[in-house]
C-alpha positions as CSV (number, residue, x, y, z in Angstrom):
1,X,-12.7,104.4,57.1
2,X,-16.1,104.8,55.6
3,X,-19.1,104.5,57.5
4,X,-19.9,101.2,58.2
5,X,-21.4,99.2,56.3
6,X,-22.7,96.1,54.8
7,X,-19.8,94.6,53.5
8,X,-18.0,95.5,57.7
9,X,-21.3,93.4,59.0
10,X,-20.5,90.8,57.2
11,X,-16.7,91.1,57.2
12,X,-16.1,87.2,57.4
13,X,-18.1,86.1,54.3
14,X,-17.5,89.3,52.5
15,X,-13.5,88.9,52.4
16,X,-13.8,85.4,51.4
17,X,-15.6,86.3,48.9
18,X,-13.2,88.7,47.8
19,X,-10.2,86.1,47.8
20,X,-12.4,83.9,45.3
21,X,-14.1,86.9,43.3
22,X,-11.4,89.5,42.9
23,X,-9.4,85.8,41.9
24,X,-6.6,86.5,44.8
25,X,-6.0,83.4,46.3
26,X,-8.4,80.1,45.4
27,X,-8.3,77.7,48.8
28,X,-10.1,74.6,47.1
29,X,-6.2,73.1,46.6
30,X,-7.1,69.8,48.4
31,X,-4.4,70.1,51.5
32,X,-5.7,71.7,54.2
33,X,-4.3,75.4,54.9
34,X,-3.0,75.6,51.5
35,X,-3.9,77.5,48.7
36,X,-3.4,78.9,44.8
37,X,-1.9,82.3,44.2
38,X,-3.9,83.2,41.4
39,X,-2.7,85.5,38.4
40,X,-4.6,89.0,39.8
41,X,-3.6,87.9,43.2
42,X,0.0,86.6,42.6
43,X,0.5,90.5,40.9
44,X,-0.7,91.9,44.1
45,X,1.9,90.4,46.2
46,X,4.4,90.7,43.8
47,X,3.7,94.3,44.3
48,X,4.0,94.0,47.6
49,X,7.2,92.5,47.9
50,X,8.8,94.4,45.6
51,X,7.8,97.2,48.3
52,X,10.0,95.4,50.9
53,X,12.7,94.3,49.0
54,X,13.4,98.0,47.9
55,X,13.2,99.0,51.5
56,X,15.6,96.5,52.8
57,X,17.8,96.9,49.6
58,X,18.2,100.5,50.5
59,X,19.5,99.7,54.3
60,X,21.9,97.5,53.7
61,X,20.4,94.0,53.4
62,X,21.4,91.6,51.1
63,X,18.9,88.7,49.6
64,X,20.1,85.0,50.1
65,X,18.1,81.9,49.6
66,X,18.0,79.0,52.3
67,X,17.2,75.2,51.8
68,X,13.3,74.1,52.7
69,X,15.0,70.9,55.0
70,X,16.4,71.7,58.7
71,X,17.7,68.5,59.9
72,X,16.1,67.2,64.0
73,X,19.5,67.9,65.4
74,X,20.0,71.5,64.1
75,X,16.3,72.5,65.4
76,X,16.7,71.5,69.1
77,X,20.1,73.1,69.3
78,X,18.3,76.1,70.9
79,X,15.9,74.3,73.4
80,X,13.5,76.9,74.3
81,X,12.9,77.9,70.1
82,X,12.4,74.2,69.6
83,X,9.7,73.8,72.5
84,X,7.8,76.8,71.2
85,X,6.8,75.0,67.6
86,X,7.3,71.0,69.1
87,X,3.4,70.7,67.9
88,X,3.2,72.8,64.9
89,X,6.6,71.2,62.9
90,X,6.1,69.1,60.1
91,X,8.4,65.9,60.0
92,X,10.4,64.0,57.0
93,X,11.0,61.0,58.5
94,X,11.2,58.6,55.1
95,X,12.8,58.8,51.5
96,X,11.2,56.6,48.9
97,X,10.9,53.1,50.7
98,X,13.8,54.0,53.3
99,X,13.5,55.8,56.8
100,X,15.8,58.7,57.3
101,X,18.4,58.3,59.9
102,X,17.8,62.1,61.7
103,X,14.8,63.6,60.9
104,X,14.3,66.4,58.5
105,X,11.7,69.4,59.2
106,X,10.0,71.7,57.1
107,X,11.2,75.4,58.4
108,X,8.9,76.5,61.0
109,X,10.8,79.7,60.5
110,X,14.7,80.0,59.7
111,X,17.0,80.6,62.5
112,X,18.5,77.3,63.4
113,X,19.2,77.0,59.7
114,X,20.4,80.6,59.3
115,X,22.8,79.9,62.6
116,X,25.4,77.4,61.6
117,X,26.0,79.4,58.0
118,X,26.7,82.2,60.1
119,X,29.2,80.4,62.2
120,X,30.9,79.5,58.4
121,X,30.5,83.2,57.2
122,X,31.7,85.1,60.5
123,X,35.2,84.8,61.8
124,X,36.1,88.5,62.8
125,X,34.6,91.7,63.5
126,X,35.0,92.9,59.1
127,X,32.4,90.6,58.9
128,X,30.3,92.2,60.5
129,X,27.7,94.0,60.8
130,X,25.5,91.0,58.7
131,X,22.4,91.7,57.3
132,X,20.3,89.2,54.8
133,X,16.5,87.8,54.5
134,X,14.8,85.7,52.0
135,X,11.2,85.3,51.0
136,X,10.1,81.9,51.3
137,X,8.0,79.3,52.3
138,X,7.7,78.4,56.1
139,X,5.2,75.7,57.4
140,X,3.2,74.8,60.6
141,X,0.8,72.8,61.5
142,X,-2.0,75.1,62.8
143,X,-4.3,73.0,65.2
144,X,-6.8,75.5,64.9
145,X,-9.1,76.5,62.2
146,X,-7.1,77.6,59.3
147,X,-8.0,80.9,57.7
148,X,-7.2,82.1,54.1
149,X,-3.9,84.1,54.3
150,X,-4.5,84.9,58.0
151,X,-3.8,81.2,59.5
152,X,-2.5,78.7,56.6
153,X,-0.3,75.4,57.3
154,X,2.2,76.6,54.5
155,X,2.9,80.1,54.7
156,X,4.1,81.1,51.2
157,X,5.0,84.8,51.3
158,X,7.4,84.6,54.4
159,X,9.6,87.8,54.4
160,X,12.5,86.8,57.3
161,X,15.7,89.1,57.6
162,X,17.9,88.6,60.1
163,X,21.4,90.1,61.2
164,X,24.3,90.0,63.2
165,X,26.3,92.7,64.8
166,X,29.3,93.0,67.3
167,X,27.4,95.0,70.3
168,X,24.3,94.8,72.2
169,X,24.1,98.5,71.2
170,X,24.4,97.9,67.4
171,X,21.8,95.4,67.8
172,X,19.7,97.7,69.6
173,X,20.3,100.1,66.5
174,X,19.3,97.8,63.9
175,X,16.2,97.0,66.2
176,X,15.4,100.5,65.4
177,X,16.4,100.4,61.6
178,X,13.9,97.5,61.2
179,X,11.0,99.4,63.0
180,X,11.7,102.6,60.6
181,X,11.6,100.0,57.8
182,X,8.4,98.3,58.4
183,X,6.8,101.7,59.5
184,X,7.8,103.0,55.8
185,X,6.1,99.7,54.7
186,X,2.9,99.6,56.2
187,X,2.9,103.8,55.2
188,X,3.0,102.8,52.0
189,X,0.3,100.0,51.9
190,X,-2.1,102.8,53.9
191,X,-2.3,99.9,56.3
192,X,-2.3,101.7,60.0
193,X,-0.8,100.0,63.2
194,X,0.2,100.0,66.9
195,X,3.7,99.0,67.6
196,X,3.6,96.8,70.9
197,X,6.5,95.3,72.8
198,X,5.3,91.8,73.5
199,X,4.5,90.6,77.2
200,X,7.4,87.8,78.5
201,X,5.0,84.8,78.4
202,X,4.3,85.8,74.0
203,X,7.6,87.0,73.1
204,X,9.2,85.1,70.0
205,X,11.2,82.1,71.6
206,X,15.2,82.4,72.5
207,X,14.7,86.2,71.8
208,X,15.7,89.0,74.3
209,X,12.5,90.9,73.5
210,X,9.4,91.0,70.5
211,X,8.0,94.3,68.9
212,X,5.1,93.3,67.1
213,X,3.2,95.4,64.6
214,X,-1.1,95.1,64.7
215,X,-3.9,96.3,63.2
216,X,-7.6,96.2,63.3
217,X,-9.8,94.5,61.1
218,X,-13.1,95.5,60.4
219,X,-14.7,93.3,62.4
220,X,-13.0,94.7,65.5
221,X,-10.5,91.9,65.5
222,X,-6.5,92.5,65.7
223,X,-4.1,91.0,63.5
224,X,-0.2,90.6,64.0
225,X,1.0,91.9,60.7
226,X,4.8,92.1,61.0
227,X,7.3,91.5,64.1
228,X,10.6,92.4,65.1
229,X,12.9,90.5,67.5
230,X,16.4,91.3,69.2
231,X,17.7,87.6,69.8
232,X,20.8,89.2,72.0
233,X,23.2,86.3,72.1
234,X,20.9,83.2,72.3
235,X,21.4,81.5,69.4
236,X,25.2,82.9,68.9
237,X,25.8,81.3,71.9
238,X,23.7,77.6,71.1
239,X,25.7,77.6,67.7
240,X,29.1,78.9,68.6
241,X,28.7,81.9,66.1
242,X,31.9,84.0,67.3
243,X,34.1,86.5,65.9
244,X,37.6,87.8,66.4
245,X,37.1,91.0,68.3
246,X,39.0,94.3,67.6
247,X,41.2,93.3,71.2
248,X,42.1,89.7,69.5
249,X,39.3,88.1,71.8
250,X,36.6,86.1,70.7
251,X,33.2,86.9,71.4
252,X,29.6,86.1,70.3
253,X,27.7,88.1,67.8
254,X,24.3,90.1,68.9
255,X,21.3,88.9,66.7
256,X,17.8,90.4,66.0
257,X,15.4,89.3,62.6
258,X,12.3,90.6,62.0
259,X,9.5,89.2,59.6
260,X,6.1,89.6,57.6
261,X,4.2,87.4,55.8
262,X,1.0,87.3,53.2
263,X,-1.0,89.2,56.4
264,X,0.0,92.1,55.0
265,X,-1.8,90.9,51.4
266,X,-4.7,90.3,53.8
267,X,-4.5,93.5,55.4
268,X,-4.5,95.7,52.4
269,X,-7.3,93.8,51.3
270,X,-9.5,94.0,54.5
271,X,-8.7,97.5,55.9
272,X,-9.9,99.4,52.7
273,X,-13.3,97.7,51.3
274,X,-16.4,98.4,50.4
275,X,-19.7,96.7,49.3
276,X,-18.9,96.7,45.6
277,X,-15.4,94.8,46.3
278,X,-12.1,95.7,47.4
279,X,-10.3,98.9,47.2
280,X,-6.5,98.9,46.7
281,X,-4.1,101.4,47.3
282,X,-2.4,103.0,44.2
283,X,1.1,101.7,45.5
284,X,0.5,98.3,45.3
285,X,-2.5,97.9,42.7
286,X,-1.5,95.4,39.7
287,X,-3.4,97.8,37.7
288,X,-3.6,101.9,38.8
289,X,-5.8,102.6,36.3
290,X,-8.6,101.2,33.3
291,X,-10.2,102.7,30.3
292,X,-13.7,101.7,29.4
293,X,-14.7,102.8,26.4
294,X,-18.3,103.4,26.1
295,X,-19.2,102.3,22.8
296,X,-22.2,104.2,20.9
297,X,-23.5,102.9,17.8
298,X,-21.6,104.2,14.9
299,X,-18.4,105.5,17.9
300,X,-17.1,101.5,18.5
301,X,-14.1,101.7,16.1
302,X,-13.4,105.4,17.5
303,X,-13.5,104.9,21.4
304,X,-11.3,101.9,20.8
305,X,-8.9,103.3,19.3
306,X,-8.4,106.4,21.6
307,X,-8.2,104.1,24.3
308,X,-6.0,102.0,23.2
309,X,-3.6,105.5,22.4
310,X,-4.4,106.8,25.7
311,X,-3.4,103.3,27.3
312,X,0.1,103.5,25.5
313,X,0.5,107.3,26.4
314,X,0.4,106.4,30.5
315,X,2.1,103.4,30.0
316,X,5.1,105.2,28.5
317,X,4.7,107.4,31.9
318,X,5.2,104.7,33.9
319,X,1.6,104.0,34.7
320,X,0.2,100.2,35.3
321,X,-2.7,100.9,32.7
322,X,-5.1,98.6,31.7
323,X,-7.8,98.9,28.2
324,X,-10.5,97.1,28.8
325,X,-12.0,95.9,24.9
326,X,-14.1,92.6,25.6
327,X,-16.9,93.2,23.1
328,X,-19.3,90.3,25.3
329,X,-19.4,92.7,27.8
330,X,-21.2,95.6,28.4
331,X,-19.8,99.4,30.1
332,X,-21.6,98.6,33.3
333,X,-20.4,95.0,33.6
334,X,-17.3,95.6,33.0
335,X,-17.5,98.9,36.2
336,X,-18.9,96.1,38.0
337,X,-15.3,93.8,38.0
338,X,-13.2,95.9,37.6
339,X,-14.7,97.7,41.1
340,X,-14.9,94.6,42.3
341,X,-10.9,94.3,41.6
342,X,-10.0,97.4,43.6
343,X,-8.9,99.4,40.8
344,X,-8.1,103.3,41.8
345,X,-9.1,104.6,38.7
346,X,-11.6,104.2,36.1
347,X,-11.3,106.3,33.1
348,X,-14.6,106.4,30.8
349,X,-14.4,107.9,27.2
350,X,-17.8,107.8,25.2
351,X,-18.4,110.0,21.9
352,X,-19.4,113.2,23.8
353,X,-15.8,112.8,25.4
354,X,-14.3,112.3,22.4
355,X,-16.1,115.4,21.1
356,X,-15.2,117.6,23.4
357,X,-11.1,116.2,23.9
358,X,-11.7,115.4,27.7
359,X,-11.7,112.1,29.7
360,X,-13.4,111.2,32.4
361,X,-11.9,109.8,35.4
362,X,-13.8,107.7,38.9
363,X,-12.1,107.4,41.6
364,X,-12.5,103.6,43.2
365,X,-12.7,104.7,46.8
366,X,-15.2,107.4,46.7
367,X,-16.7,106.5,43.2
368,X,-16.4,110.6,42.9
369,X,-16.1,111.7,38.7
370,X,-14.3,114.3,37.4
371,X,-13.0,115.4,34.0
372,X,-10.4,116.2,32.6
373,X,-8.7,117.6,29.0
374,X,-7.5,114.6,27.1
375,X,-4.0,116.8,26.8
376,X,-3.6,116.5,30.3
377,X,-4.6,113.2,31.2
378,X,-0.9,112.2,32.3
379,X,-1.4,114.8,34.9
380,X,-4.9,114.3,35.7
381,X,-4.5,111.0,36.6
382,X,-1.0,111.2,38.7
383,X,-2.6,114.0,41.0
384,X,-5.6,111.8,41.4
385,X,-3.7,108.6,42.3
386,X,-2.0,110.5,44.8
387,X,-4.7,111.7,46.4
388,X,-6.8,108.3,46.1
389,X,-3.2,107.0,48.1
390,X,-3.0,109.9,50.7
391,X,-6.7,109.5,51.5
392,X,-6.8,106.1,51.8
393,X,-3.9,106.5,54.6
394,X,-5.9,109.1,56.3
395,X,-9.5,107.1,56.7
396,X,-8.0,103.9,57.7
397,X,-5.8,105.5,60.1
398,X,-8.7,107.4,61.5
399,X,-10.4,104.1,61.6
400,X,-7.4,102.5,64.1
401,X,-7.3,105.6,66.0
402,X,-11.0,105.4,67.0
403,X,-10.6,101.1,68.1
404,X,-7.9,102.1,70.3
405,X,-9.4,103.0,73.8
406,X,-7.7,103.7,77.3
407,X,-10.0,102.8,79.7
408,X,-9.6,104.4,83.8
409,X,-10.6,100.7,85.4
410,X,-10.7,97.5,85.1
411,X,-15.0,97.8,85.7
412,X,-15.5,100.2,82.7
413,X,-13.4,97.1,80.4
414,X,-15.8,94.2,82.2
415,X,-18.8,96.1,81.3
416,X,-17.6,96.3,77.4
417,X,-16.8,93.1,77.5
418,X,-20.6,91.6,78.6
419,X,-22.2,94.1,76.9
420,X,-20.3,92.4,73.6
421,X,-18.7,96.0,72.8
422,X,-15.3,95.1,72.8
423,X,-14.2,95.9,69.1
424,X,-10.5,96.9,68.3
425,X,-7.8,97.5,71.3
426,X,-8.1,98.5,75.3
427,X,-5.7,99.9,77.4
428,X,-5.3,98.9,80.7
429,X,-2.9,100.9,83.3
430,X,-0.5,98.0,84.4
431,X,1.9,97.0,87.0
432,X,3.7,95.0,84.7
433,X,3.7,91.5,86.6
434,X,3.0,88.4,84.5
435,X,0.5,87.1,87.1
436,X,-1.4,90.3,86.9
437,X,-1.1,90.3,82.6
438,X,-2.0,86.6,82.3
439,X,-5.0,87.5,84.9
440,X,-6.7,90.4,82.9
441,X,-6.0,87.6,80.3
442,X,-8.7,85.5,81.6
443,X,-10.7,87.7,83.2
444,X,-11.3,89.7,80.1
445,X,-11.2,86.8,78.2
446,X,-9.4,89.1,75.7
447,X,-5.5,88.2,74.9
448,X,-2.9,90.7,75.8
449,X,-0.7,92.4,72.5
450,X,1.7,94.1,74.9
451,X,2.8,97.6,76.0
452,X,3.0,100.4,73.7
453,X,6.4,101.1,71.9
454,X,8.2,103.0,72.6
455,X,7.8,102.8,76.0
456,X,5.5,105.5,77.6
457,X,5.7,107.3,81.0
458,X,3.1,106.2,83.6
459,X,2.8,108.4,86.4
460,X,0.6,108.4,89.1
461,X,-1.4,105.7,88.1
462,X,-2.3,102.0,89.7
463,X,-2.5,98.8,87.9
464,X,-6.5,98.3,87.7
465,X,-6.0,94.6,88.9
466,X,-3.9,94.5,91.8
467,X,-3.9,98.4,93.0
468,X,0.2,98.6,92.5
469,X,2.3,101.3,91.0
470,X,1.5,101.1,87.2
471,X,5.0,101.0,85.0
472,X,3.0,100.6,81.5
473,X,-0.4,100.1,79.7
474,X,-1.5,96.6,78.9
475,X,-2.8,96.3,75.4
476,X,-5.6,93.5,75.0
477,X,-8.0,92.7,72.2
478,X,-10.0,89.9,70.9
479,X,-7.2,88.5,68.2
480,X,-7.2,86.4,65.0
């Protein structure tokens, strides 16, 4: 990542501006933790999603979509899921001028209403293995302050697959097929994470175990961007989901699912900024690439025309080109929005370009010019894209790498901590008790992410809290 700057000082106000400026999401919609998915914005995560879907597509998932409604008696099937979100559901208890008989909730997230379908679907082992997910909408009701597509009361861009396989081992497998999956994904966004296997106490409720991808956010804050779950035979067992096995027996299915949501949108956003506005990756940009002309007083007619050409040229390449020809405006306000929008590239053509056949082409996250001939602007522009993408990988991964830090004691972490220096992650060698986790918890006053995954060899090192044999690192970080 850059060096730091004004825009990283400021990270709180600057990416709220963003949301409104860049016109991503507008937050004004008068329900609390809600918001608008505005056109530039909605295109963005439209990009985004089409990234996922084509990911899970090519492994074997199929897309399904699942009613809003999941009636009271469905949701408390599996007691320890419906404990974990008693205070965050959202209740339908009337209809018009009558009260329901059961109560309906809004999906705190799917699997009690994914369960008994599956118990319909699933009779013998050619059913399986089962793989579908859905992009929906999936509500809570946050007690704390809500934060634009961070922490929202209706979260509108929920990506939730789940599966069902015959084996503990196959579920295992497919545990590892999702990871691949979401590491491709994030790869592709130039978003850089830590992959952490959740303590006990924070693991996703009814599941066997949580993976749970983070990242850190300029202002030395972590952010849960994706997770993956292996739900073992929990809520096969709660719903009766069972299948004829190969010996004639019956036995219950082995679950995982595994999700994301629009904290990926604010991830892209927030991990690759600058002072002049965002900076999006070519991947995922709704537009790679505008022309300005730069009209000179006798060239308007000229400029606008070749860039209209030249739009229709990359277009036909596959391209997501935009021409920029609003007359009110002049060359520099319209490099002014259109950085401000995160576009990769600009590409400038004035009279002396036209002159001498070239093009000129900025690149958004360095502002760096170079030119090129107009013949081989298809060219020009593909290599820089690629290397605008590939850099963009490298610097914010550079920028993780340097916020994670393992730390020798427990000491060296207090003395970050009251010196206010604790931006990004510390690791802590761990002995892997919940008493010991839950009491760097509060000593720190940090909250723990988990251990790395996969799992790493500890050898000859103590747990800084209670001087035992350490089995693992402890991740902690100050989180969102």
């Amino acid at each position: 990542m850059p060096e730091r700057r004004s825009w990283q000082n400021k990270f709180n106000e600057w990416f709220h501006d963003m949301l409104s400026k860049a016109e991503i999401v507008d937050y004004r919609y008068p329900v609390k933790g809600g918001g608008v998915w505005l056109p530039y914005g909605f295109k963005l995560r439209e990009k985004i999603l089409s990234l996922i879907r084509k990911l899970l597509n090519e492994t074997g998932h199929q897309e399904v979509l699942f009613p809003l409604l999941i009636t009271e008696g469905m949701l408390a099937q599996e007691a320890e899921h419906v404990e974990s979100f008693s205070q965050q559901v959202f209740w339908v208890t009337q209809a018009g001028r009558e009260s329901l008989a059961e109560k309906l909730a809004l999906r705190p997230t799917s699997e009690t209403a994914i369960a008994p379908m599956f118990k319909l679907w699933i009779r013998s082992h050619v059913d399986l293995p089962k793989r579908i997910y859905q992009v929906v909408s999936t509500f809570r009701y946050e007690t704390k302050a809500t934060r634009p597509l961070i922490r929202v009361r209706e979260i509108t861009t929920f990506k939730e697959a789940h599966t069902c396989h015959e084996t503990f081992q196959e579920a295992e497998e497919q545990v590892k097929t999702a990871v691949k999956v979401y590491s491709s994904f994030f790869d592709e966004l130039a978003v850089p994470y830590v992959i952490s296997k959740r303590p006990e106490w924070d693991k996703f409720a009814g599941a066997l175990y949580s993976l749970a991808y983070d990242t850190v956010f300029p202002d030395g804050r972590t952010l849960q961007i994706g997770t993956v779950h292996n739900l073992g035979q929990n809520f096969s067992k709660a719903f009766e989901i069972t299948f004829e096995a190969k010996d004639g027996g019956r036995e219950f299915v082995w679950q995982t699912c595994y999700g994301i949501s629009e904290r990926v949108v604010a991830a892209v956003m927030a991990l690759h900024g600058d002072d002049h506005g965002l900076i999006l990756p070519p991947s995922v940009a709704p537009i790679q690439a505008v022309i300005v002309p730069i009209p000179y007083k006798g060239y308007e007619e000229a400029v606008n025309r070749k860039a209209e050409s030249l739009t229709e040229t990359l277009r036909r390449e596959g391209f997501t080109v935009h021409a920029d020809l609003r007359e009110k405006y002049t060359p520099g306000a319209k490099f002014y929005d259109w950085e401000l929008r995160g576009v990769p590239v600009r590409i400038e053509i004035g009279p002396k370009d036209l002159e001498k056949g070239v093009i000129t082409l900025v690149r958004r996250d360095t502002l760096e010019r170079t030119v090129a001939p107009e013949g081989e602007a298809v060219k020009a522009l593909e290599s820089l894209l690629s290397r605008v993408q590939a850099d963009m990988k490298n610097r914010a991964e550079a920028w993780l790498k340097q916020n994670v830090k393992r730390l020798k004691s427990l000491s060296e972490a207090e003395a970050l901590v009251k010196a206010g220096n604790i931006s990004g992650i510390i690791e802590l060698s761990w002995c892997g008790r919940e008493e010991c986790g839950l009491k760097l918890e509060d000593t720190l006053e940090l909250k723990a992410l988990g251990t790395p995954y996969p799992e790493e060899k500890v050898e000859g090192l103590k747990c800084v809290l209670c001087g035992g044999k350490a089995e693992s690192f402890l991740r902690l970080s100050r989180q969102y």
